[in-house]
Structures are given as C-alpha cells and as structure tokens.
C-alpha positions as CSV (number, residue, x, y, z in Angstrom):
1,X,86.4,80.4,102.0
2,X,89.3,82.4,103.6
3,X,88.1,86.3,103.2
4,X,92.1,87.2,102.0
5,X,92.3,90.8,104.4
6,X,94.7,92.6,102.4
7,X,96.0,94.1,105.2
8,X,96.5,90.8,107.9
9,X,97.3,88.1,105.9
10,X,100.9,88.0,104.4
11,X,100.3,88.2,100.1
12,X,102.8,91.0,99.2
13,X,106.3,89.2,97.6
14,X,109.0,90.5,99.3
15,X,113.3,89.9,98.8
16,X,114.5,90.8,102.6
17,X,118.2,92.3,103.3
18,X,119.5,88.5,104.2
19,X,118.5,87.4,100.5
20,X,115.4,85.4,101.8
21,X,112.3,86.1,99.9
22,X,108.9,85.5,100.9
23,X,105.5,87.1,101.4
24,X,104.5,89.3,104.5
25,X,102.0,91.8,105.4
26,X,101.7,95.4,105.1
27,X,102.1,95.5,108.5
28,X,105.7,93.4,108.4
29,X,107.5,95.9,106.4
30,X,109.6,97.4,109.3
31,X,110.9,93.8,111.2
32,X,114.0,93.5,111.8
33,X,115.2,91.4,108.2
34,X,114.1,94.8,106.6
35,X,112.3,93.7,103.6
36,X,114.4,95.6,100.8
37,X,111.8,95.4,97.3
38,X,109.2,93.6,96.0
39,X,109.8,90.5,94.3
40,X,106.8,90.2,91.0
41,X,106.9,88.3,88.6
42,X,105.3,91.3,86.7
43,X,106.7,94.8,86.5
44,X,102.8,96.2,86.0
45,X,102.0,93.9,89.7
46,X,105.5,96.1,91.4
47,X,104.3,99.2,90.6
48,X,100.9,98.9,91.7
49,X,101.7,97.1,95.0
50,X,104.2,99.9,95.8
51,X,101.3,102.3,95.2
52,X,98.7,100.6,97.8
53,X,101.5,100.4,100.3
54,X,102.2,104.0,100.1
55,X,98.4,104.7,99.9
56,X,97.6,102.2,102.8
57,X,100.5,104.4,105.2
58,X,99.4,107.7,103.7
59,X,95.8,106.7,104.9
60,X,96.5,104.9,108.6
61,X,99.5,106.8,109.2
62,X,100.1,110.2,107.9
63,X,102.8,112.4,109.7
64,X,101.4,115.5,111.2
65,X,104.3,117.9,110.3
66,X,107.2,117.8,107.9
67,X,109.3,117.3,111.0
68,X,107.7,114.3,112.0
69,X,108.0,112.9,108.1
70,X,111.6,113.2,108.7
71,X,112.0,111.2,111.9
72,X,110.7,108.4,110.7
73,X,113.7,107.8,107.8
74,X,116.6,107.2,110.0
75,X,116.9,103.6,111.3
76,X,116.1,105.1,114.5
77,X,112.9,106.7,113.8
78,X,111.2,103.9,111.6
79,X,107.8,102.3,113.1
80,X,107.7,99.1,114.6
81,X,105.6,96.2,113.3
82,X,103.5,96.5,116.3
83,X,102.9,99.9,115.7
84,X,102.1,99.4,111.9
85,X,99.5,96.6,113.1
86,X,97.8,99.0,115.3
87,X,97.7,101.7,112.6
88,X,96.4,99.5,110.0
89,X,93.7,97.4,112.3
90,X,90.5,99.7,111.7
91,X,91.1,99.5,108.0
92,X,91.3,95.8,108.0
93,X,87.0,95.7,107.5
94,X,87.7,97.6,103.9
95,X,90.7,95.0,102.6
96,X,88.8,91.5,102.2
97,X,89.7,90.5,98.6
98,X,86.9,87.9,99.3
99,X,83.6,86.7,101.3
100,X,80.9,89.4,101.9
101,X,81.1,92.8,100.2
102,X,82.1,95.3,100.3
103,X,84.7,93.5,98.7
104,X,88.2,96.0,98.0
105,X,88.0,97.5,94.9
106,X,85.7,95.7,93.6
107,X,81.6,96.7,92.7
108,X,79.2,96.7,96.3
109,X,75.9,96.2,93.7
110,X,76.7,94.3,90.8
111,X,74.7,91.4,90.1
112,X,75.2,88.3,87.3
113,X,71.9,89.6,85.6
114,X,73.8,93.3,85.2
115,X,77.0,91.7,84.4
116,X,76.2,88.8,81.7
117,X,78.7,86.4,80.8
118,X,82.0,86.5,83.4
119,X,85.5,87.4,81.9
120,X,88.3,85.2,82.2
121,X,90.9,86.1,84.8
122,X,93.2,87.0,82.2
123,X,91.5,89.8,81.0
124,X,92.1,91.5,84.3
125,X,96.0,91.8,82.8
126,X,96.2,95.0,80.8
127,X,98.4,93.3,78.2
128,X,96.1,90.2,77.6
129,X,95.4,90.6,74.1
130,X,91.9,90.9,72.8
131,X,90.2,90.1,69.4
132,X,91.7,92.6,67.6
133,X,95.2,92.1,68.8
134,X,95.1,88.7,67.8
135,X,94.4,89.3,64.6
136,X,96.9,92.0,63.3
137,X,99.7,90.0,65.8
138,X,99.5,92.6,68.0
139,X,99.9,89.9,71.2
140,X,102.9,90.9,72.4
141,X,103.7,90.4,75.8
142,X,100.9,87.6,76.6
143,X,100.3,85.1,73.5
144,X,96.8,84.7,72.4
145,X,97.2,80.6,72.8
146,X,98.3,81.3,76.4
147,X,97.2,83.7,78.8
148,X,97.0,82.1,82.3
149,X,93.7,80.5,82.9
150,X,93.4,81.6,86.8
151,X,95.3,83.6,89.5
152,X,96.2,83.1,92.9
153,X,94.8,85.7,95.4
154,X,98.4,87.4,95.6
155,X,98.1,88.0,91.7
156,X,94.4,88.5,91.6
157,X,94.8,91.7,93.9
158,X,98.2,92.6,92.3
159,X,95.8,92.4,88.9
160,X,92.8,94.5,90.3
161,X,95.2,97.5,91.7
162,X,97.0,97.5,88.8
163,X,94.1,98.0,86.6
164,X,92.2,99.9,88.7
165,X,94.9,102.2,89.0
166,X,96.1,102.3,85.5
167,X,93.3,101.6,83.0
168,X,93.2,102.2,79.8
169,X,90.5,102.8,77.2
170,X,88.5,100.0,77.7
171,X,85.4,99.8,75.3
172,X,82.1,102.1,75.4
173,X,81.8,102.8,78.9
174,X,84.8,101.3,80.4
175,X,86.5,104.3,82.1
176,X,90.2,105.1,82.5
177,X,91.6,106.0,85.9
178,X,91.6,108.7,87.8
179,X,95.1,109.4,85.9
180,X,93.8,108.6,82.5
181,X,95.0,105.7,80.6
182,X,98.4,104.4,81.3
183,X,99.9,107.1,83.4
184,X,103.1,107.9,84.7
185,X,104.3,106.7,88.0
186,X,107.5,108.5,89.9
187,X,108.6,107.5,93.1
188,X,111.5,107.9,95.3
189,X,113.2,105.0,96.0
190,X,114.7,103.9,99.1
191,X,117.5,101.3,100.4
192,X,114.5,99.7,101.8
193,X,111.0,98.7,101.0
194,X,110.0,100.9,104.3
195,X,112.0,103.8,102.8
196,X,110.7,104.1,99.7
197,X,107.1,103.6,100.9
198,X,107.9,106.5,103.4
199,X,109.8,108.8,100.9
200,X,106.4,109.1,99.1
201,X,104.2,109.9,101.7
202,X,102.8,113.4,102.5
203,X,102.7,115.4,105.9
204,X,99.6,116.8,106.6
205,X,100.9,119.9,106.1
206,X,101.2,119.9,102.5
207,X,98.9,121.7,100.6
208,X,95.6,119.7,99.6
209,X,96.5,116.5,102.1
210,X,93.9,115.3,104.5
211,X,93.5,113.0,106.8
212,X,91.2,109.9,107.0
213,X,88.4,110.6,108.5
214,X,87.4,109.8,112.1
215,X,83.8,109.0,111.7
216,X,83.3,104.9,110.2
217,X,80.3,105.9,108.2
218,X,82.3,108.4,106.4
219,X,84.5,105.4,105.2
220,X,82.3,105.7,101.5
221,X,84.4,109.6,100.8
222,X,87.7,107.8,101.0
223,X,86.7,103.9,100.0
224,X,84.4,104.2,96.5
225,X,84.0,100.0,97.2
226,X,82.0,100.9,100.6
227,X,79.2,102.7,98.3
228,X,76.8,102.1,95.2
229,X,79.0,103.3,91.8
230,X,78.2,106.1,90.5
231,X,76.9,104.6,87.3
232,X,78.0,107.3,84.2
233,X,75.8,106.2,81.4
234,X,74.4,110.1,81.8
235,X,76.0,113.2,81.3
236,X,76.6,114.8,84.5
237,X,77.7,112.1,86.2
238,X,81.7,113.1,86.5
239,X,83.5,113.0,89.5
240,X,85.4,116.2,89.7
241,X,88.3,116.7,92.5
242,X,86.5,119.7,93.9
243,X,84.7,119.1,97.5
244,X,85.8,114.9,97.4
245,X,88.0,114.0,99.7
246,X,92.4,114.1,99.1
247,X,92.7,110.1,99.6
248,X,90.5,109.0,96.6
249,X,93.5,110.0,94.8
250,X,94.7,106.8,96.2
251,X,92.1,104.4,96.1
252,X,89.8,105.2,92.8
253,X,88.0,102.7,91.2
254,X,86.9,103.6,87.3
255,X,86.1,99.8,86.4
256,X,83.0,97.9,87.9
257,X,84.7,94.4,88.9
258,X,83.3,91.5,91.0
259,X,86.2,88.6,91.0
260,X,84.6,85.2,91.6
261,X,86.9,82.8,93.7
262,X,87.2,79.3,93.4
263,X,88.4,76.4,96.0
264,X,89.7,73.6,94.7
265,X,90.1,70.1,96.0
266,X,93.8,70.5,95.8
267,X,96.7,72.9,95.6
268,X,98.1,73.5,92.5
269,X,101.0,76.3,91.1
270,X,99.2,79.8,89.9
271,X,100.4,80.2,86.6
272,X,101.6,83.4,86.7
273,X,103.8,83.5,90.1
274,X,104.4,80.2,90.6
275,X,103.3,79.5,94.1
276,X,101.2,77.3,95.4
277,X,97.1,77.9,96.3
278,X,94.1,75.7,96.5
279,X,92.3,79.2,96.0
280,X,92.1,80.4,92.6
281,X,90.0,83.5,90.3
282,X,89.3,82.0,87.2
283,X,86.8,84.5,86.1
284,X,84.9,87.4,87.2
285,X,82.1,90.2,86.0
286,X,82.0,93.2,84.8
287,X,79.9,96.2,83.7
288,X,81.4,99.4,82.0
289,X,79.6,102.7,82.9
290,X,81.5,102.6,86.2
291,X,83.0,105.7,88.2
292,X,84.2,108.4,85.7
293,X,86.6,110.2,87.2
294,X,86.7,114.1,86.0
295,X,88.5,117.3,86.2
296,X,90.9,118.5,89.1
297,X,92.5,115.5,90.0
298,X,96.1,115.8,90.3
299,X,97.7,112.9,91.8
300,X,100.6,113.1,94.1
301,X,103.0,110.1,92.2
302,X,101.9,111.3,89.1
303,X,103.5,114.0,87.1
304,X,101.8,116.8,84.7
305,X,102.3,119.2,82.1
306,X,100.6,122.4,81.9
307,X,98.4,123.7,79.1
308,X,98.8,127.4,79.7
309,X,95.9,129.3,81.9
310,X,92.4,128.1,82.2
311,X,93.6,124.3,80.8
312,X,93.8,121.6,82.3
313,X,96.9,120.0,83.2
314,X,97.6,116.9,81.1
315,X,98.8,114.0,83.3
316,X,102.3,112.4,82.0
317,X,101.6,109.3,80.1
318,X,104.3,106.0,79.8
319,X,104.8,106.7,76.2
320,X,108.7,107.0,76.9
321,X,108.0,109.3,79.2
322,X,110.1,107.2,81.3
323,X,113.3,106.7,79.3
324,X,116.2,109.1,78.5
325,X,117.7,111.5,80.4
326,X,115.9,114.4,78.2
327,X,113.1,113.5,81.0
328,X,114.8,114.1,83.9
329,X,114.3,117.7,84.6
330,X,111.1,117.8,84.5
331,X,110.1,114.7,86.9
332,X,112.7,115.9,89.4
333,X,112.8,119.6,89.2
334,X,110.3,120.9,86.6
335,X,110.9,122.0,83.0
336,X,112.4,125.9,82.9
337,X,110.1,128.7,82.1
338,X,111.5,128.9,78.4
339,X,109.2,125.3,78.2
340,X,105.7,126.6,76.7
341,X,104.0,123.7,78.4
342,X,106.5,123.1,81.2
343,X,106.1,119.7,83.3
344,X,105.6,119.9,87.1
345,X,106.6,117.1,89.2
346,X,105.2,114.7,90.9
347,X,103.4,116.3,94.3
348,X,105.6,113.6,96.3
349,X,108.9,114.1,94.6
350,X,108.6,117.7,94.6
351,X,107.7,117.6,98.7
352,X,110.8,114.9,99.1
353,X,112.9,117.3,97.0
354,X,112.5,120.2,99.3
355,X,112.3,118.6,102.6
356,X,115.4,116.0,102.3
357,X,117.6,119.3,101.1
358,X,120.5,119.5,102.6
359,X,119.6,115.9,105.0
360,X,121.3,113.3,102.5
361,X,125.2,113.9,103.2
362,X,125.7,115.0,99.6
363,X,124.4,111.9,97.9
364,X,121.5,111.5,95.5
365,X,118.6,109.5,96.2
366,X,116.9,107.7,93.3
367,X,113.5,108.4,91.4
368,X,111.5,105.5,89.5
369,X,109.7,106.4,86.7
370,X,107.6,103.4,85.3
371,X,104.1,103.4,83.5
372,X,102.6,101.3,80.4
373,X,102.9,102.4,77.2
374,X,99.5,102.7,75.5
375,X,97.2,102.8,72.1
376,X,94.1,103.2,73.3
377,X,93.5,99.2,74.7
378,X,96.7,97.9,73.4
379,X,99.6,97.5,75.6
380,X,102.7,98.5,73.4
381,X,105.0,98.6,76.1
382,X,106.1,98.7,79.8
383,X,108.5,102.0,80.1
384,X,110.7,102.1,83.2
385,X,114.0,104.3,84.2
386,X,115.4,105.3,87.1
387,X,116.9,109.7,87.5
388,X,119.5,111.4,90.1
389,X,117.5,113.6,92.7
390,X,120.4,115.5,94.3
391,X,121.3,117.0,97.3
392,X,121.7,121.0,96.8
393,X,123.0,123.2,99.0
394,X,121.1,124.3,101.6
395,X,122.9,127.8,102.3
396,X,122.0,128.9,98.5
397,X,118.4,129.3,98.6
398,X,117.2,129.6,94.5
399,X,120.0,126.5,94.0
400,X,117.1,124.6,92.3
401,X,116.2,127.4,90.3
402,X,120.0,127.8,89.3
403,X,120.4,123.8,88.2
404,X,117.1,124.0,86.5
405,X,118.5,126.5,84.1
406,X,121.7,125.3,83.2
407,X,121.0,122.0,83.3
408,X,118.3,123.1,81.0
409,X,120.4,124.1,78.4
410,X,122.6,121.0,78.4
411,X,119.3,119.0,77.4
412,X,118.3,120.9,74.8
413,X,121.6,121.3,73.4
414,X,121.4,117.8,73.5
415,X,117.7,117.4,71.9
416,X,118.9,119.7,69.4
417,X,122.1,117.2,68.5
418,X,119.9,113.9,69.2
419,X,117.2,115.5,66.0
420,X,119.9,116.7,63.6
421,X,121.6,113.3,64.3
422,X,118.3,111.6,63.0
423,X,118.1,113.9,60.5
424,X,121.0,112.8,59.0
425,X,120.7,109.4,58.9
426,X,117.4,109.6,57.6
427,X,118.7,111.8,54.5
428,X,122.1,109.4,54.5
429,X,119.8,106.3,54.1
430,X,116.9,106.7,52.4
431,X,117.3,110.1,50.3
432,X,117.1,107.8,47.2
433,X,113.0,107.2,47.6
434,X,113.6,103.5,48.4
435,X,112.9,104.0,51.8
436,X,110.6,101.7,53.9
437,X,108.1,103.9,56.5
438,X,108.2,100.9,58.9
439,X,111.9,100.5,59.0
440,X,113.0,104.0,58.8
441,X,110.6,104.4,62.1
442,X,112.5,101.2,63.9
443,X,115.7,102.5,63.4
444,X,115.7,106.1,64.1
445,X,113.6,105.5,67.1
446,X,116.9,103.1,68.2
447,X,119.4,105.1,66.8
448,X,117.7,108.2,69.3
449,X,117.8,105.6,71.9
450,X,121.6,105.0,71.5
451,X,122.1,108.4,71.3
452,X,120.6,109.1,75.0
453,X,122.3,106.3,76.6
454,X,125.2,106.6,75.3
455,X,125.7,110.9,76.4
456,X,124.1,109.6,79.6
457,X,127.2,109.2,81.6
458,X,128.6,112.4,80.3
459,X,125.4,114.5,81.2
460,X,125.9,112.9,84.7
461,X,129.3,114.4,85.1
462,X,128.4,117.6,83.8
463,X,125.6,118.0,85.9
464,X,127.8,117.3,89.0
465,X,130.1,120.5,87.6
466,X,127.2,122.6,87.5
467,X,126.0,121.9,90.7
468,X,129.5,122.4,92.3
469,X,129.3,125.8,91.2
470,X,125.7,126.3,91.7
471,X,127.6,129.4,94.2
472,X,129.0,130.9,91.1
473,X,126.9,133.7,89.5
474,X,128.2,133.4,86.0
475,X,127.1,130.6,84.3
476,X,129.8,127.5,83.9
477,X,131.0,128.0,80.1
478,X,133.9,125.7,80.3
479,X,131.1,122.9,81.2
480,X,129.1,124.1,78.6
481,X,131.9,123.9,76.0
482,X,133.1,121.0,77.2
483,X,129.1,119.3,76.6
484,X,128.8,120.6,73.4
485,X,132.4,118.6,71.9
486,X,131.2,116.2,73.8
487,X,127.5,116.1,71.5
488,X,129.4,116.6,68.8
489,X,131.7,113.4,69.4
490,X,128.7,111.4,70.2
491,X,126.8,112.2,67.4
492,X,129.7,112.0,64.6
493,X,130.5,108.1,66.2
494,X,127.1,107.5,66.0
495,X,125.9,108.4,62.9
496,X,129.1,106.8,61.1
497,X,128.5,103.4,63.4
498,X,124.5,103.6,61.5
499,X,125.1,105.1,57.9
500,X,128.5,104.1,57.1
501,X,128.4,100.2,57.4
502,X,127.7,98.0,54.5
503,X,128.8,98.4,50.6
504,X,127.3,101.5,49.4
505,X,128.0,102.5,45.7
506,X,130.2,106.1,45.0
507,X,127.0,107.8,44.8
508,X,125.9,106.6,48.0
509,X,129.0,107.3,50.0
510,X,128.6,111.2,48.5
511,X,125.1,111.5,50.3
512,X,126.1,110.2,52.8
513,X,129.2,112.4,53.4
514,X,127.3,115.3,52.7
515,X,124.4,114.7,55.1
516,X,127.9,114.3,58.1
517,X,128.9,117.3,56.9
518,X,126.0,119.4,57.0
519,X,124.8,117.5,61.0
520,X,128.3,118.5,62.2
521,X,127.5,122.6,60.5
522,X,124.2,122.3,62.7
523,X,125.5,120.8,65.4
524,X,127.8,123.3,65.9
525,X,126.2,126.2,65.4
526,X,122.5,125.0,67.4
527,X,124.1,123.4,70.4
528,X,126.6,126.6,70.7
529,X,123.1,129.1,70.5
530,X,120.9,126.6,72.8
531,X,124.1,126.8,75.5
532,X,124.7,130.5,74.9
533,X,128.4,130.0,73.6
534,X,129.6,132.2,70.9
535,X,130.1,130.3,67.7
536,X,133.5,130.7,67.4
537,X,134.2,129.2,70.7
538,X,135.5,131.9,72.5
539,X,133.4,132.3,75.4
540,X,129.7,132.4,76.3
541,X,127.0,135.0,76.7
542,X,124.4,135.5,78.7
C-alpha cells in the first residue's frame, strides 16, 4: 500500500486563479495557476489544512529577518515550486499517512492489545455524535443514522489534523490540544493560497521562534509522532512550554491515534468529499492518557485573554468568539487598558500588523477568525467571521494605540446599546411571567445577532473617520455623536421590528411602550458617558 507522503503526493483540494480545482502538493502552492483557497467539503478540514501548511513553511522555510518575510509577498519575491520541493524534501520521512511508523500524527507504540476494540472513521469527526447525543437529539451537524462509514486518505489526514489540533474533552484521559478544547483560530488572509500561508509565518527574529533543528535525531523535540507518548495516567506527566522546542506549537499531538487503512478491490466515491479512492480508513485505535499538553503554551494563530499577574492566559475559545464586530479589537489590535482581562492577539496577526504598516497602499488586508463551538464533547457549532486589519500611518508612531482607544469606545457604546436593547425586549415580551426559558434564550441571542450585523456597516465607516484623523489630538466628537444616533436608530428599528408585531391587548402595548421608552432614556445617557459626550449633546470631554 501507497505510504500517502503528505508532503509529495498531491491530497490538499485546491480552487486555482483560472477557476480549475484540483488537488496538489504542499510543494505546488506557488506554480504559475496560483492556487487561490482550499476547496473542503468541511469548514473544520479548511482550517486545519491551512494550519499544516503554515506550520509545514514555518518549519522548512522560516525567513531569517523581518526583511526577508517581506520579500517574499510581492509577485516578485514568492518561492518557486522547485524551491518549495527542495525545502520540504528532508521532511518528507515524517509525513507518511501510511506504511511503517512513525506514521504523522499518529501513536509510534500503540498496539491492538493497548487499544481494544477500533473506532469507526467517523469518530475521528469532532461533530460525529456519540451515545449521549443521540439520545437527547443533540446530532446536529452529522445524523446518528449516517455518519460516513470510511474516508479517503485526503479526508482521513484533513480528520487527524483537525482533531489533533482542536480536541475537545474527550472522555477520562482523552486530552485537549495544546490550545484546549475548541480554540480560536485567526489568520490573515491573502489574495492567494501562498499569501495567506505566508502572511502567518514568523521570522526568526520574533521573540520565542526557532528554527528546526539541524541534527535528524533531534527530529523527536519538534515531531511528538517520531517518539514514545508521554503516557499521562500520573501526575507529573505535563508537558509545559518551558525548555520544548517553539514548533511543537505546530505539530502537537494530545490524542493517541493509529488509523488502519484498507485497499479495496475497486474504486469507489469517499463519502464525505466525493472523490474517487480504492484506499479507504474505515476504522482505527485509540488509547486516552496520550500527550497532556500543560502550561506556557501560547500559540502564535491563537488568540488570549489575560487573567491579571501570575495567571495564566486563557486561550480564546469559538464560542462566538468569532462573530460580531464587538470582537474585532481585540483579535486585531488588543482590547484597551480599561478591559480588566484585555485580549491579546494572535502572535501572527500582531507580527503582520506591525511589519505590513505602512506596505499595503492604504487598503486593509483581511483576518479569519474560525473555531468550533464547544460543550465539553458536543459540537454546538462551527463559528467563522472575517475583520478589517488596516493600514495606519506610518509617520504617527502610537497610531495603533490612538485607534485602539477610540475605536474602543464606539464598541462599548455599542455593547452598552446591544444589552439595553435585549433588556427591553425581554421586559416588552415576557414581563407577564408567561415566558418560556428556551425561547426567550433563542430570540434574544438572534435579536443581539441582528443588532451587530445590522450597525456593522456603520462601525465600518466610522472607523475609517477615526482613522483619518488618527493626526488629530482631540478626540473625533462629531464621529462620536454621529455613532451614538446612529445606536440609537438601530436599536429603536430593532426593538419595534421584535416587540411590536402581532396583536397585543391595551395592556400589552403599555409595557411595551414603556420598556422603548425607558431603552431609548439608557441609551442615551450610557452610550453618551461610554463615548465621553456630554448628555446634552453639546460636545465631548475628555
């Protein structure tokens, strides 16, 4: 049977700048019909193949200086194939899927006796339901009656990185990922696949980021699948950041898997992409107590929030972390200091942040925020959203600083209107004690998601006027005033669209004018005080 090298062998979906789409290797991702995304038939399978491929370059091909990280983003300046081939060759020995082991990411000692009874391939999928989810109808993005009963290699190794690299609670024993479970992905993202793979990588330079190193038998520091786990059924077993290598940020592997391939007489389609193998994993063991990843770890596409001194950082989680605009700060340009646990970007994003400054002709590249949505080992949903990362001024050196505080207050003015909005409906709609928990949770959590999209193209624009006169040293009060009638708009449109539809007795009608009458008294006066505006509209304060 065909080993599968990871690295050699083209497996990675691709949608090329003519329209074509097909599969290639790592090593194709610079030819000439530039491959522009990757083409999954899973969200969850996307994310994690953009995360090998900017861990594969981060590992064969580092740029030595910040410089050097920036010549390679022009048309000019990008790799060739050939020179991608070469880089990722002595790797190639780490990436079989298949055949001998050590096998990529996947146990180098497990045996049948240690593992018991295989799995079926499905439960590589974090959202395959289990026992429990079945019963309390919980199956919601693969049915219990039909979860695919095997994968093709492509989706086999899409599978494995994505639950190596995300996993959730998984049982006694079964360890989350270096990240914990279900964290929060951010990356830049390019007008091609090469450029956003590049955006994301860090120059050796950077604080923390180390090379690969030269000597093969040190392959085990970066590589966990080139050495025995380090079985955690005892205390004292962590794996702490301190003294382990940078890269095993990249390549950690929590869960003890062996996948057990199968060649069949004939092709046939894989059930989850469609395309055709003869190859297929239809089940494979596993043993929990694998590699428990500890303190320290701060992964570079991940961001954080901090916990105050002597605590550790919390990684961001996809528990609509993801989704609103309220987010945005803080996974492109960090919460302000009024936050009391303020969250830091992502170790990439910040790095592309400060280098690209003043290199991107005035336009804003894009940042992808995308993780699952977790309870424990039930997938509740898969949260995705793409932010603005401008391009500041160059000649005013504290210009993020600056943005980060008035945008600031245009986000909590708006968290401020977005709560009293809810607030109000909830008092407009179920004041009378008839309420229902379940459907007062359903529609207040849409209602809060209306209320960010719909200010979303508004907070664009008033971001763009702040940043204009980032020179300025008072603060822009007239774009300030101008956001909060706009809030105030928003909310009053939105609140009548929820509370004042349907026939309502007199008595109903009085609540509910009341409860609009008192959100647009709070509205008022809050978003004024979070924006520094005097309440009487006449100008601002510091």
């Amino acid at each position: 049977m065909d080993k599968c090298n990871l690295l050699s062998e083209p497996w990675i979906p691709v949608r090329r700048a003519s329209g074509k789409r097909e599969c290639i290797a790592p090593w194709q991702l610079t030819e000439a019909d530039a491959p522009l995304d990757i083409e999954t038939p899973r969200p969850d399978f996307k994310g994690a193949l953009l995360e090998f491929l900017v861990g594969l370059v981060q590992t064969a091909l580092p740029p030595a200086s910040k410089m050097l990280w920036r010549g390679q983003l022009p048309p000019g300046g990008t790799p060739s194939p050939e020179t991608l081939a070469t880089a990722f060759k002595p790797l190639e020995p780490h990436f079989n899927l298949f055949g001998e082991r050590p096998r990529f990411l996947q146990d180098l000692t497990l045996t049948e006796d240690e593992a018991g009874e295989p799995s079926p391939a499905a439960a590589l999928l974090m959202d395959t339901p289990g026992d429990n989810a079945a019963r309390h109808n919980g199956d919601f993005f693969i049915k219990r009656d039909h979860p695919p009963d095997r994968l093709c290699p492509a989706c086999a190794a899409a599978a494995l990185i994505a639950l190596q690299a995300y996993a959730p609670s998984g049982g006694v024993g079964y360890r989350t990922s270096l990240r914990g479970g279900g964290p929060l992905t951010t990356l830049i993202v390019g007008d091609s696949l090469w450029r956003t793979v590049w955006s994301n990588v860090l120059h050796l330079g950077a604080r923390g980021v180390q090379p690969l190193p030269a000597a093969p038998q040190d392959a085990a520091a970066v590589f966990p699948w080139t050495a025995p786990t380090a079985v955690s059924i005892k205390a004292g077993t962590e794996i702490h950041s301190e003294g382990r290598h940078f890269l095993t940020h990249y390549w950690a592997m929590p869960r003890r898997i062996v996948l057990e391939p199968e060649d069949d007489a004939q092709s046939s389609a894989c059930p989850v992409c469609g395309e055709t193998s003869r190859v297929f994993v239809r089940r494979f063991r596993t043993k929990n107590y694998g590699n428990n990843y500890g303190t320290g770890w701060l992964h570079p596409l991940t961001p954080h929030r901090q916990q105050g001194p002597g605590k550790e950082p919390l990684t961001l989680k996809g528990v609509s972390e993801g989704r609103g605009y309220n987010h945005w700060l803080g996974l492109v340009y960090g919460d302000s200091s009024e936050e009391k646990f303020p969250v830091q970007p992502a170790q990439a994003v910040r790095i592309f942040r400060e280098t690209q400054r003043g290199a991107m002709g005035g336009k804003a590249a894009r940042l992808r925020a995308f993780g699952w949505d977790m309870e424990n080992m039930k997938a509740l949903n898969w949260c995705e959203e793409e932010y603005p990362v401008y391009d500041l001024p160059q000649d005013i050196p504290n210009a993020p600083a600056i943005l980060a505080h008035r945008a600031g207050r245009l986000v909590r003015a708006a968290d401020l209107a977005r709560r009293n909005l809810l607030s109000a409906a909830k008092e407009a709609l179920f004041s009378d004690g008839a309420r229902s928990a379940k459907a007062e949770a359903t529609l207040l959590s849409g209602l809060s998601m209306r209320f960010w999209t719909e200010t979303r193209r508004d907070f664009e624009q008033r971001v763009q006027e702040i940043i204009a006169s980032l020179g300025d040293e008072a603060d822009p009060w007239n774009v300030y005033e101008t956001w909060r009638q706009s809030l105030m708009a928003s909310t009053i449109r939105l609140f009548e669209d929820t509370a004042e539809r349907g026939n309502f007795p007199a008595r109903r009608m009085q609540t509910i004018y009341s409860a609009l009458n008192r959100m647009k008294a709070f509205n008022y006066t809050g978003c004024s005080k979070a924006l520094g505006l005097a309440v009487d509209g006449k100008g601002g304060r510091q």
